[in-house]
C-alpha positions in Angstrom: 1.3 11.1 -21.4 2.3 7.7 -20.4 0.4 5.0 -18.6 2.3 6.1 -14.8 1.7 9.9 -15.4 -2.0 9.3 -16.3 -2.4 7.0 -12.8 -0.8 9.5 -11.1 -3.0 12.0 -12.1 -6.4 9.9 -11.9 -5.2 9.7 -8.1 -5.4 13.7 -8.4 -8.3 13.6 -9.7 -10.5 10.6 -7.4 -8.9 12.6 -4.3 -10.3 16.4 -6.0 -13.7 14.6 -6.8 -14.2 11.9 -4.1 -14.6 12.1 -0.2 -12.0 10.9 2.4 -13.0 8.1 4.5 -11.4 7.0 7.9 -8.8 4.6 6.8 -7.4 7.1 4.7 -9.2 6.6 1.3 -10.9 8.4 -1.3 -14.5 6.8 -2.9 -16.2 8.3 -5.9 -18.8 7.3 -8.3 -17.5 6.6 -11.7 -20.5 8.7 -13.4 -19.1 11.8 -11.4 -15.5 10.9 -12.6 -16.8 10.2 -16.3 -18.8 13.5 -16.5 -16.6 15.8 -15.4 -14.8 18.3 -17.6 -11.7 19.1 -16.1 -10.9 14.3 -16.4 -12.3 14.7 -20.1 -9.6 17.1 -20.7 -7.1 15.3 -19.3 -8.0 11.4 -19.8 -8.5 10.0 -23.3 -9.6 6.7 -22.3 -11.0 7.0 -18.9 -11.8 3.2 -18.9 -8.4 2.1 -19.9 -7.0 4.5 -17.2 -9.1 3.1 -14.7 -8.1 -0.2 -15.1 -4.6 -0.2 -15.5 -4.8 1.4 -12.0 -6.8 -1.1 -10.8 -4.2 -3.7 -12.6 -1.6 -1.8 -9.9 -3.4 -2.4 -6.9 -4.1 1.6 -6.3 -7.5 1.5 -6.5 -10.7 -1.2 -6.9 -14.2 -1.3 -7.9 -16.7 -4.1 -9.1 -16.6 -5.2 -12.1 -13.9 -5.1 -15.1 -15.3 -2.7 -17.9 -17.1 0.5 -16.6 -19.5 1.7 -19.4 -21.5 5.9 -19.1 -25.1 5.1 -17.7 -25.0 1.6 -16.8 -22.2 1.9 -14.5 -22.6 5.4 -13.1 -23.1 4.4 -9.5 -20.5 2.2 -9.1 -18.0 3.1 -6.6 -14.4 3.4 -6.9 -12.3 3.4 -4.3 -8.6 4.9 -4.2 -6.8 2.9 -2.1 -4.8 4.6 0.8 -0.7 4.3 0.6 1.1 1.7 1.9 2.0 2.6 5.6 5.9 2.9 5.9 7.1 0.5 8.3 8.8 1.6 11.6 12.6 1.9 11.1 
């Protein structure tokens, strides 16, 4: 799986795990990410995921390196899309 296909799927994933908010994005704690089965399956480096996604702009959180445990409660947010401008 490359680097694109695992971002898009981590967006899959933040928007099955995370709850909407008003603006159109998705928040979930990186401890309920990290733990659950179904993203160990599909993620081997969760961390490395995370970032590269955060590298694009598609989502952000605090913080550079997200570690089990110590960052568990830290948010991360899944940016809504781009609106389309107005032809």
């Amino acid at each position: 799986m490359n680097v694109e296909e695992e971002v898009r799927k981590l967006k899959e994933e933040i928007q099955r795990l995370g709850q909407q908010q008003p603006d159109g994005s998705y928040k979930v704690k990186f401890g309920v990410l990290f733990n659950d089965d179904r993203c160990a399956n599909i993620f081997e480096a969760l961390v490395g995921t995370l970032r590269a996604a955060k590298k694009r702009k598609i989502l952000k959180y605090d913080g550079e390196l997200l570690l089990q445990g110590v960052h568990d409660n830290v948010e991360i947010t899944l940016l809504p899309p781009p609106a389309v401008a107005a032809a």
